[in-house]
KOLBA-198898 format. One line per field, with one value per residue: chain; y, z, x of N, C-alpha, C in turn. Coordinates in steps of 0.1 Angstrom, whole numbers, plus 2048, in hexadecimal, padded with zeros to 3 digits. Atoms other than C-alpha are relative to their C-alpha. Example, Ala and Ser with C-alpha at 12.3 -4.5 7.8 and 13.67 -1.06 7.14 Angstrom:
2
ch <- (A_A)
n.py <- (7F4_7F5)
n.pz <- (800_800)
n.px <- (809_7F7)
ca.py <- (7D3_7F5)
ca.pz <- (84E_847)
ca.px <- (87B_889)
c.py <- (80C_80B)
c.pz <- (800_808)
c.px <- (809_7F8)
% end
This chain:
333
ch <- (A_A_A_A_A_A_A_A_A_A_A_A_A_A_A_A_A_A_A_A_A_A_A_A_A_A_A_A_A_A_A_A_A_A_A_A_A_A_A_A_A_A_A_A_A_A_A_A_A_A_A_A_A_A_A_A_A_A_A_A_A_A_A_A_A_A_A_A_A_A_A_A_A_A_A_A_A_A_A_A_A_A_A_A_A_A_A_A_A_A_A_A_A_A_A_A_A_A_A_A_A_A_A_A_A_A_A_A_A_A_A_A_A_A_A_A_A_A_A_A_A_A_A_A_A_A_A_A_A_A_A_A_A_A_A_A_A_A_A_A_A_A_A_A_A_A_A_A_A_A_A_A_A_A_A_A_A_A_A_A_A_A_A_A_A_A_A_A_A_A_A_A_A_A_A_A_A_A_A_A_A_A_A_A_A_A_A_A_A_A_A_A_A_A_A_A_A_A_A_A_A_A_A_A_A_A_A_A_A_A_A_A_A_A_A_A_A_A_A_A_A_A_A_A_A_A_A_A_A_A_A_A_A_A_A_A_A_A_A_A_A_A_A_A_A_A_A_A_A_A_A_A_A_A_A_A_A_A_A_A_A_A_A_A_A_A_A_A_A_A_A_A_A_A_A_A_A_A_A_A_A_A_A_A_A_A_A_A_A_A_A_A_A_A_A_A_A_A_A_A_A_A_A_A_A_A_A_A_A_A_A_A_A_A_A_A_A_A_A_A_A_A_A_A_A_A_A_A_A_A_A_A_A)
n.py <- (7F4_7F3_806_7FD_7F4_7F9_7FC_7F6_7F4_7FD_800_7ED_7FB_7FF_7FB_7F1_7F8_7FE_7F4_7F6_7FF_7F5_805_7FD_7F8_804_7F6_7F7_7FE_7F7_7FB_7F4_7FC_7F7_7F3_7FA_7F7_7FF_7F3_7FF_7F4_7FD_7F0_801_7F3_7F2_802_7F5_7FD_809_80C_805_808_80B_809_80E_809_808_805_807_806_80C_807_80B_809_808_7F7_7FF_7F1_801_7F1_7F2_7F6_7FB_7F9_7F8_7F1_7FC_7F2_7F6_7E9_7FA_7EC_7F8_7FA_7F6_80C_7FB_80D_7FC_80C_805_809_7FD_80E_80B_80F_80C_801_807_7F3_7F8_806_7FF_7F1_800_800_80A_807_803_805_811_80A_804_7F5_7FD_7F7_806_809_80A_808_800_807_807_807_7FC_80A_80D_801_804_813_808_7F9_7F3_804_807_7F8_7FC_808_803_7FD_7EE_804_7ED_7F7_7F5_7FC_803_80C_805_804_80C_808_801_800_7F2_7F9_7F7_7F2_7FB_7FA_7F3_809_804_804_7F9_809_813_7FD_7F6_80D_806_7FB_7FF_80E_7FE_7F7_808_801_808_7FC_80A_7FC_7F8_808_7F9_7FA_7F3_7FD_7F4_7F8_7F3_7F8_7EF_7F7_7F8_7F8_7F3_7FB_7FE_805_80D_809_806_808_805_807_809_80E_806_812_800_813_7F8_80D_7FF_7F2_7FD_7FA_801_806_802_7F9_802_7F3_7FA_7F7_800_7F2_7FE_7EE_7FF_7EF_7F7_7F2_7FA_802_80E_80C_80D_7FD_813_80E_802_80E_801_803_80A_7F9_7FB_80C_80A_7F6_803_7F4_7F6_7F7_7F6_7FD_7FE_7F3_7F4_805_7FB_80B_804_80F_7FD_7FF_80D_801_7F7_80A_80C_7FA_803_80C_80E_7F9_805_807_7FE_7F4_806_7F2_7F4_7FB_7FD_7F6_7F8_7FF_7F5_7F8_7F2_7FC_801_7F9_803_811_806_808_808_7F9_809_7FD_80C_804_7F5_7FF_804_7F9_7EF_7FC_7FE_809_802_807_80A_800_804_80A_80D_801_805_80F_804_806_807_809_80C_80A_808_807)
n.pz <- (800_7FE_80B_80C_800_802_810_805_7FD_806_80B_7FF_800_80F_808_7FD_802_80F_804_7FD_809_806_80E_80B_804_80F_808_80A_812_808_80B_803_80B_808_808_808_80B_808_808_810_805_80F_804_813_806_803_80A_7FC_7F3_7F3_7FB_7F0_7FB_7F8_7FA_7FE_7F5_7FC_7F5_7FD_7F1_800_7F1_803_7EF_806_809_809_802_7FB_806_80A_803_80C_805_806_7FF_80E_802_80D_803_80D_7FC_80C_806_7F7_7F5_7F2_7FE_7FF_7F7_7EE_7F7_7F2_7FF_80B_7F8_806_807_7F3_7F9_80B_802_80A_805_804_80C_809_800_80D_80B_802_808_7F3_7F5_7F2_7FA_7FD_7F1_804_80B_7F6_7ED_809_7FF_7F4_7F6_802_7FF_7F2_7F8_809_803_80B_812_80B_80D_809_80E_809_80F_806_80D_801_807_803_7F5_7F6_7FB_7FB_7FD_807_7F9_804_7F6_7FD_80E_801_7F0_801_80F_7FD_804_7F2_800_7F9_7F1_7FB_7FF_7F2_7F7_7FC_7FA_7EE_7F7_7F9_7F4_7F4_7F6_7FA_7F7_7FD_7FB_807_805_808_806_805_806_806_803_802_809_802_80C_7FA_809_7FE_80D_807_7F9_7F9_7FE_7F9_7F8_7F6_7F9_7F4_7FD_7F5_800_7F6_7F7_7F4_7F7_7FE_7F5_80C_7FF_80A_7F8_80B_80B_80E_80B_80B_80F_814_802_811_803_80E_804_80C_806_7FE_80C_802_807_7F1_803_7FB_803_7F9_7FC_7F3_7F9_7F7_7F4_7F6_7F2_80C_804_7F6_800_80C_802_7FF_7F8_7F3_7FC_7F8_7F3_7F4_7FA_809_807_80C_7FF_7FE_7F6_7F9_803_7F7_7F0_800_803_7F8_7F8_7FF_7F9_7EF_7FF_809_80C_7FC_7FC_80F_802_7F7_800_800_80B_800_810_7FF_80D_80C_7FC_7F0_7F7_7F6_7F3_7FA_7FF_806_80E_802_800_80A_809_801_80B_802_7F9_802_809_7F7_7F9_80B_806_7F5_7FA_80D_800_7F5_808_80B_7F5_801_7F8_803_7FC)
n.px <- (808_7F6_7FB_809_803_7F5_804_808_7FF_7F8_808_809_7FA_7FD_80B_801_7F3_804_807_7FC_7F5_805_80A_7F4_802_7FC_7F6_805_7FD_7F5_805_7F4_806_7F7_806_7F6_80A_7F8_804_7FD_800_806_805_804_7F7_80D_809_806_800_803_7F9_805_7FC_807_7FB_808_7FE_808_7FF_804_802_805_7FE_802_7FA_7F5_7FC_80D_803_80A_806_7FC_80D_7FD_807_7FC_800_7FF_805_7F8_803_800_7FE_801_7F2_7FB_7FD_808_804_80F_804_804_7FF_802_801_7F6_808_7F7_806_80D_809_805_80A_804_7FA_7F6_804_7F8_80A_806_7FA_7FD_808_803_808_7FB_7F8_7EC_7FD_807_7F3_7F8_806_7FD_7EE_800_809_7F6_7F7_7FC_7FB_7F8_7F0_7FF_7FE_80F_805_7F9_802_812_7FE_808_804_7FA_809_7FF_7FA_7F5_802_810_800_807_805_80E_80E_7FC_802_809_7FF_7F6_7FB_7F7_7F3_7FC_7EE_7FE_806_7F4_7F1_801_801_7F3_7FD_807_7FC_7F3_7FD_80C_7F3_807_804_806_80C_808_80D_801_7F9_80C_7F8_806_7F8_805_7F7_7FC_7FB_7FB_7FC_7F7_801_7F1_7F4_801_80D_7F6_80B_7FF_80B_7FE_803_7FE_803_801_806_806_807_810_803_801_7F4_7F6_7F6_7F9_803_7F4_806_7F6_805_7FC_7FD_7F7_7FE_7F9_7FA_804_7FA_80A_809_806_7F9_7F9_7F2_7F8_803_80D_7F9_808_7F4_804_804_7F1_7F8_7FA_7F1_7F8_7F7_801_80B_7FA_808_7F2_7F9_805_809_7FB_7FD_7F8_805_809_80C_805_7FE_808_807_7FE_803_817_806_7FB_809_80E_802_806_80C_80C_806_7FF_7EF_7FB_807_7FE_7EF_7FB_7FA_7FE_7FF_7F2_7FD_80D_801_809_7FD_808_7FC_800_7F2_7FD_7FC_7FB_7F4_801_809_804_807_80F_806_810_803_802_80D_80C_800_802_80E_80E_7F8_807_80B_801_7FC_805_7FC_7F8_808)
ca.py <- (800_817_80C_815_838_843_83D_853_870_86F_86C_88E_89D_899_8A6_8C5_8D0_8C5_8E1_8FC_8F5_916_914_914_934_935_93C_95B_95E_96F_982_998_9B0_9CC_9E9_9F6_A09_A0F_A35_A38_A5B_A63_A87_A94_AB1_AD2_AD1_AEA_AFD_ADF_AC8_AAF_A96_A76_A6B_A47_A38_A13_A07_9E8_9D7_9B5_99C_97E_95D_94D_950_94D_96F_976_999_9B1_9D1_9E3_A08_A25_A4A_A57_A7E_A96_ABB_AC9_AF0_B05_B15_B2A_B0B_B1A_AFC_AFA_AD7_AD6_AC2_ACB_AA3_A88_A69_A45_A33_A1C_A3E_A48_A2A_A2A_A50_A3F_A36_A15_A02_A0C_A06_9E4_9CA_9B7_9D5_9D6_9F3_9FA_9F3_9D7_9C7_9D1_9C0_9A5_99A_9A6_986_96C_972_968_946_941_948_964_94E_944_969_977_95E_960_95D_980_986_9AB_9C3_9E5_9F0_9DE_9BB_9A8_98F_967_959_945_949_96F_979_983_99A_9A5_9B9_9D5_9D5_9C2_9C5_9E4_9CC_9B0_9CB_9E3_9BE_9B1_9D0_9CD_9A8_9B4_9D2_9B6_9B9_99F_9A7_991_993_9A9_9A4_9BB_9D2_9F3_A04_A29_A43_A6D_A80_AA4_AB4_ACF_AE8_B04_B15_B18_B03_ADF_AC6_AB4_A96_A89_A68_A5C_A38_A25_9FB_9F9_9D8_9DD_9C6_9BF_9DF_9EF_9FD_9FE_9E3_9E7_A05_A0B_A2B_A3D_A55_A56_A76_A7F_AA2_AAA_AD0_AE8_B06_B23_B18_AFC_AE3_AC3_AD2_AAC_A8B_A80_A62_A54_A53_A3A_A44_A57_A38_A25_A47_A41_A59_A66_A77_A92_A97_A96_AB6_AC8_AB6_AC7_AA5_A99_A7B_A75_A74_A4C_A4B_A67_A4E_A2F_A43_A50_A2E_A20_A3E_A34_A14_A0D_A28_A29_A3E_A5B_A5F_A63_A7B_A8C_A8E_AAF_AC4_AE8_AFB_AFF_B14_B08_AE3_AD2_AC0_AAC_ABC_A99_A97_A70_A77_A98_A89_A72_A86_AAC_AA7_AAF_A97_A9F_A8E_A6F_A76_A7B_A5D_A44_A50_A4C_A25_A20_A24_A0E_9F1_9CB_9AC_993_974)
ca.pz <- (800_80C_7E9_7D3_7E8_7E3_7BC_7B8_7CB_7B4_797_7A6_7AC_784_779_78E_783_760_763_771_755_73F_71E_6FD_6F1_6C8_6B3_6A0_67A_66E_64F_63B_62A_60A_5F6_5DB_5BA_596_580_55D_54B_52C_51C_4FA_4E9_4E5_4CD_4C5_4E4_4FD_508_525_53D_54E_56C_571_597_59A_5BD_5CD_5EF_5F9_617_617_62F_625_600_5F8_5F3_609_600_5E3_5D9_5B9_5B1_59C_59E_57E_578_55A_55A_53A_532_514_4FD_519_52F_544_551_551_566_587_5A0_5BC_5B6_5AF_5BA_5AE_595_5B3_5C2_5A0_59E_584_57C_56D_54E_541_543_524_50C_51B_508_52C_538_556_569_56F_598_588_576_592_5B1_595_596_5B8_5C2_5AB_5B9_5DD_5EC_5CA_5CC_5C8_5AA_59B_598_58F_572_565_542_530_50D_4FA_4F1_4E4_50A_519_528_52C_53F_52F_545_53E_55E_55A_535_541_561_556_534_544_53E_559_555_569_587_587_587_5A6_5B6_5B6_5C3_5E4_5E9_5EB_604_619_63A_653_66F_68D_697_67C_673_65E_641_635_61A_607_5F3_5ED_5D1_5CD_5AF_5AD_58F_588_568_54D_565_573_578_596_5A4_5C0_5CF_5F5_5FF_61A_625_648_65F_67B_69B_6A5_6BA_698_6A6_68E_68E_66B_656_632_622_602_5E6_5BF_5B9_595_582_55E_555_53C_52B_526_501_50D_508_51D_526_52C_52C_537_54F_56F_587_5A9_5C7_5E6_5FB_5D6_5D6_5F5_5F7_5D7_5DC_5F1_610_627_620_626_645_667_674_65B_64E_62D_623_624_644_652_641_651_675_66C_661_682_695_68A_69A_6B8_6AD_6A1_68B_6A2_6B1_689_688_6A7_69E_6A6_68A_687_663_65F_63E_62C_638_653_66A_681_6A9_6B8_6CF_6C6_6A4_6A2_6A5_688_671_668_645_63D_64F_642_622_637_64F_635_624_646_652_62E_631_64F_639_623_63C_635_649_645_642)
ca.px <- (800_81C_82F_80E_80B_82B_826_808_816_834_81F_80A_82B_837_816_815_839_82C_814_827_841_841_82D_84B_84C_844_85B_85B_85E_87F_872_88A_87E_88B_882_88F_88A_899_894_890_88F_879_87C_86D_885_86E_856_83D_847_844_85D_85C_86D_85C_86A_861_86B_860_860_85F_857_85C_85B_869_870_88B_88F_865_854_839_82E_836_828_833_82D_835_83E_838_839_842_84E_845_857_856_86E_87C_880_864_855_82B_824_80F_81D_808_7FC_815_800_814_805_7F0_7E5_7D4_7C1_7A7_7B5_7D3_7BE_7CF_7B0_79F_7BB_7C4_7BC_7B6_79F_7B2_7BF_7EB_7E2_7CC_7EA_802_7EF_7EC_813_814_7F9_811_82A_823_830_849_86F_87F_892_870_867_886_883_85F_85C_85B_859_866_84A_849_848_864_862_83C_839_835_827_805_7F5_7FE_7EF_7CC_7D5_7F7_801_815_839_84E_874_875_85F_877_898_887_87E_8A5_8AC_895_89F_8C5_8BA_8A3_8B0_8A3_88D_879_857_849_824_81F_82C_825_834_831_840_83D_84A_858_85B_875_873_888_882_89F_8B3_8A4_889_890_87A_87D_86D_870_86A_864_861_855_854_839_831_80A_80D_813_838_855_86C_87E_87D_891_88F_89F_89A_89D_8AB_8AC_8B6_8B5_8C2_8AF_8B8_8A7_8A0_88C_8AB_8B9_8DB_8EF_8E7_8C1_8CB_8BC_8D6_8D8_8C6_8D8_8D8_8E8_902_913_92F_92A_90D_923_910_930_944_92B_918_91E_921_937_91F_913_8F3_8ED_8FD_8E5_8CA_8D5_8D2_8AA_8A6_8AE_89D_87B_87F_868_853_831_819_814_83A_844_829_831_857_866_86F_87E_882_8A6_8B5_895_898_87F_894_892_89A_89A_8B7_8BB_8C1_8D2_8F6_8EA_8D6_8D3_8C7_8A0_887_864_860_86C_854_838_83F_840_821_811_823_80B_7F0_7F6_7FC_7FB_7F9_817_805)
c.py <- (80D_803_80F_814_80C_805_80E_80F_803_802_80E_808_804_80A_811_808_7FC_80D_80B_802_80E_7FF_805_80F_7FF_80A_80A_806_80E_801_811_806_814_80C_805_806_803_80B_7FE_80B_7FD_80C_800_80F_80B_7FD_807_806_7F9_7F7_7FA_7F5_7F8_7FB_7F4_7F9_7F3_7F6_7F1_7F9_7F1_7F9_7F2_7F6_7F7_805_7FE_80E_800_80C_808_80A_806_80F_807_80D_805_811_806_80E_7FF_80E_802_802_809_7FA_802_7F6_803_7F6_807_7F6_7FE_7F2_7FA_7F2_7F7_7FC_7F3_806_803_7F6_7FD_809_7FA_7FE_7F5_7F6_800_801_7F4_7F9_7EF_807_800_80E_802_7FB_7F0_7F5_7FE_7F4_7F1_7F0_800_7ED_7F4_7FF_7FA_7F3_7FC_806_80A_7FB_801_80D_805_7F8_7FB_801_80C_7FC_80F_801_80D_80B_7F8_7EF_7FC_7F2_7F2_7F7_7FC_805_80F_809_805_807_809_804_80B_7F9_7FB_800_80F_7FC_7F7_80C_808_7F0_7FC_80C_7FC_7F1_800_80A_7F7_7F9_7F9_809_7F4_80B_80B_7F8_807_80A_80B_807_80F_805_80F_800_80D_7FD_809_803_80A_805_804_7F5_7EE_7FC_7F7_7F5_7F5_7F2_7F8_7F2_7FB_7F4_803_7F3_802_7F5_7FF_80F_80A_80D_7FB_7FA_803_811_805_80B_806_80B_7FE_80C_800_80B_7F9_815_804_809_80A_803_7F6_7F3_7FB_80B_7F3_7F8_7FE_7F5_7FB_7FE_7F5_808_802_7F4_7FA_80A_7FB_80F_80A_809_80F_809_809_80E_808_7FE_802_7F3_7F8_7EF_800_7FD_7EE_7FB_804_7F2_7FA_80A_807_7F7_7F6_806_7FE_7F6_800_80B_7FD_80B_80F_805_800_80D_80F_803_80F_804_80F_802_807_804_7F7_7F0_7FE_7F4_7FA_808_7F7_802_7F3_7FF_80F_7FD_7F5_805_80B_801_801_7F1_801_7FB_7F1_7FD_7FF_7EE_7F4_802_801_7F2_7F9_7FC_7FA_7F0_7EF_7F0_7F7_7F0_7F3)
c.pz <- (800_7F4_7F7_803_7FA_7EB_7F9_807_7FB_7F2_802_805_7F2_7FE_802_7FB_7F2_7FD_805_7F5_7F4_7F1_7F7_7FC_7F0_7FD_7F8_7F0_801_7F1_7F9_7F4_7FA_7FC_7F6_7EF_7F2_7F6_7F1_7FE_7F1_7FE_7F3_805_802_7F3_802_811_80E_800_814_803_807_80D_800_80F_803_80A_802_80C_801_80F_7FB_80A_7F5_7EB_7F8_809_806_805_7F6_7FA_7F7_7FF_7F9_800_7F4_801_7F9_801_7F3_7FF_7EF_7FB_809_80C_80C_801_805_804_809_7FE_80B_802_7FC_80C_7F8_7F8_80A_804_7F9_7FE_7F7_7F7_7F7_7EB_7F5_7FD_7F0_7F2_805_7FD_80C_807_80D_800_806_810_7FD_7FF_80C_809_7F9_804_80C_807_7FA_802_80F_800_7F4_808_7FC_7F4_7F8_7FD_7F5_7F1_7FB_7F5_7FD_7F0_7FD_7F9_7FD_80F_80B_805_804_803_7F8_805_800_809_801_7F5_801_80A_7F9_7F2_7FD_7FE_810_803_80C_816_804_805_811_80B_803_806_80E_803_801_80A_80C_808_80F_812_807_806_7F7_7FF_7F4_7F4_7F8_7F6_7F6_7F5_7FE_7F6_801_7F8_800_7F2_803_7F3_7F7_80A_804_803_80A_80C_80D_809_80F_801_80B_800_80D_806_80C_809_7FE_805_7F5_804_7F3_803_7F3_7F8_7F6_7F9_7F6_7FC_7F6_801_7F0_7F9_7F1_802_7F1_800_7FD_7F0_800_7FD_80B_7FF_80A_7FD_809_804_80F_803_810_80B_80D_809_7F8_802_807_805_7F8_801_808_808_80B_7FF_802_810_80C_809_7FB_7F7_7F0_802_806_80F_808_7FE_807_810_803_7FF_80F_80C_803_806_80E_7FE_7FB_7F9_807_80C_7F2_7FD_806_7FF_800_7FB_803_7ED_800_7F6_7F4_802_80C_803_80C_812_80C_805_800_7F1_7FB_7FB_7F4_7F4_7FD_7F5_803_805_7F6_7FA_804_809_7FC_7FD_80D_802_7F3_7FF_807_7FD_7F9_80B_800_808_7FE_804_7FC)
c.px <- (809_808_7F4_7FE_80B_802_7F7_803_80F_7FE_7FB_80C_803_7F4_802_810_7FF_7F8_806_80C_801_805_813_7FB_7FF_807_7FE_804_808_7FC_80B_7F7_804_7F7_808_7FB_807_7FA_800_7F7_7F6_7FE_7FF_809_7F4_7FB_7F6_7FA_7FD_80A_7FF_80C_7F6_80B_7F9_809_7F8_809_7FB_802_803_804_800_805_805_802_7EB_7FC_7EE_7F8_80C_7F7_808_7F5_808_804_801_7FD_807_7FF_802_802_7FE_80C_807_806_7FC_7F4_7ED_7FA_7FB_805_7FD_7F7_80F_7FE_80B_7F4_7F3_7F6_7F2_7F8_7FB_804_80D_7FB_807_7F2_7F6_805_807_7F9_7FD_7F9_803_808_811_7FE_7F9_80D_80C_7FC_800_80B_803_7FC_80A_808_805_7FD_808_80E_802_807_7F2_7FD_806_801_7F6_803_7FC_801_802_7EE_805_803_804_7FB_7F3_805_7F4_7F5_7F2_7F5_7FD_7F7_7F2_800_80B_807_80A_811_808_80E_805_7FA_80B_80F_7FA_800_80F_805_7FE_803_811_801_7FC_80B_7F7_7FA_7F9_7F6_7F6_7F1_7FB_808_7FA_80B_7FB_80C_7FD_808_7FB_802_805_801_804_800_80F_80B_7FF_7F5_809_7F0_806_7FB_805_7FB_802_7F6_802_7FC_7FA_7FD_7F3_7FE_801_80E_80E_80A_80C_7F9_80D_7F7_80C_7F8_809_7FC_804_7FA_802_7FF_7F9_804_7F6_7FA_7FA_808_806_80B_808_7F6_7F2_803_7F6_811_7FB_7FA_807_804_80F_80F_80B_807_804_7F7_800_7FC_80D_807_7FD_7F6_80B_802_806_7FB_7FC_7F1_7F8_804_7F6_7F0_7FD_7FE_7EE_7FD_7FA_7F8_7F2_7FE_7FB_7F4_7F6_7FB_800_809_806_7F5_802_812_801_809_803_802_80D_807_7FA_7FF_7F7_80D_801_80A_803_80F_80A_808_809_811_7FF_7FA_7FC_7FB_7ED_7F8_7F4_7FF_803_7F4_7F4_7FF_7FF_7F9_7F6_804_7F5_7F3_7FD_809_7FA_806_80A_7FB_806)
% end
């Protein structure tokens, strides 16, 4: 008897230190994730008294676990100064939506021979593209057309007609920026553009960007931002003066882009970058809102005393663009 007791109150010992034992923690998905973007220029010469330039910035997002792709988002910044014989420039730019923004306004829908819309087409490639490889997309079948690379692909030919060689090149970009993070759930992603005319002298567009990794609590655990900066020079007979080129964006410059000999803190610009990049972290939509700014020989910058010994260039259009990122905010599923 003494035997059998001793059993069951070794048996109700185990148990109870089975249940006090503390639960596994799960593990939490390591998700890396890029951004990135590639310019291309189109200008017409003058021609009865009008000539123009196109910028074209096409961006792209992606999140991926391990090497399968498990969000991408694809847009556009498309916008043209048009000047006169005097190289007095006659654009509004008090819009410059992306080609997503513009929606139906973009107006591709009723000359595709797919009656779809460019975010139509976009969101399209966007949805085939999740759960393959990034090999498998980078190597979709294309095929040349009149505008640039289309995509072969069978399951592709009634959603997708737009061209795609400028998707695939902004895409290998953002899977060589994709920089691993844990615990994200989410991912939000934006961009602004400035236009910067100057009559007789420059057309100067400007586009920010930002790839944000967010917890449940919707705090910033990852953020990656740039700009595509690109100049062409007119004359004040309406004529290019140089080469019409896209050039790399200031993160792509590095040292070239020539921030340092003049920064009171002696950084360049991608350095300064890399240090707002790292500022947002932790933060959420209304501490990027609430960031304290001063106006500083015509610059907004930032007065934080975190970021001061990192960053004196212009803040706002950063700012802008993360808290338009927020809006645009999607589950990682």
């Amino acid at each position: 008897m003494k035997k059998v007791l001793t059993a069951v109150l070794s048996i109700a010992l185990l148990a109870g230190c089975a249940g006090t034992a503390a639960p596994k923690k799960a593990a939490t998905k390591k998700l890396k994730i890029g951004i990135g973007s590639v310019s291309n220029l189109k200008s017409k010469e003058l021609k009865n008294n009008k000539g123009s330039v196109q910028f074209n910035t096409t961006i792209a997002t992606v999140v991926l676990e391990g090497d399968v792709i498990k969000y991408l988002s694809f847009d556009v910044a498309q916008n043209t100064s048009t000047f006169d014989g005097a190289g007095k420039f006659t654009s509004n730019h008090s819009k410059t939506l992306t080609k997503k923004e513009k929606k139906d306004d973009y107006g591709m829908k009723k000359i595709s021979k797919i009656g779809k819309e460019w975010y139509e087409q976009a969101e399209a490639l966007e949805k085939w593209a999740i759960g393959k490889k990034v090999s498998d997309f980078k190597n979709m079948k294309t095929k040349k057309s009149s505008h640039g690379m289309k995509t072969a692909e069978t399951d592709l030919q009634t959603s997708v007609t737009i061209g795609v060689d400028r998707f695939l090149a902004s895409f290998d970009k953002a899977v060589k920026t994709a920089t691993e993070v844990e615990g994200a759930t989410q991912v939000a992603n934006a961009s602004s553009t400035k236009i910067v005319n100057k009559n007789a002298i420059s057309a100067q567009s400007n586009v920010t960007y930002a790839a944000l990794a967010l917890d449940k609590d919707g705090k910033i655990l990852l953020a990656l931002t740039d700009v595509a900066q690109n100049k062409v020079k007119v004359t004040n007979k309406g004529a290019f003066d140089g080469e019409v080129k896209e050039t790399p964006t200031k993160v792509e410059r590095k040292d070239e882009y020539g921030m340092k000999k003049a920064s009171k803190i002696g950084k360049e610009w991608y350095e300064q970058n890399a240090a707002l990049d790292k500022w947002f972290v932790g933060k959420t939509k209304t501490d990027v809102e609430n960031m304290k700014t001063e106006v500083k020989n015509n610059h907004v910058v930032s007065t934080d005393k975190d970021l001061l010994s990192g960053a004196t260039f212009g803040v706002d259009e950063f700012q802008k663009t993360i808290v338009k990122a927020f809006a645009n905010t999607t589950e990682i599923k």
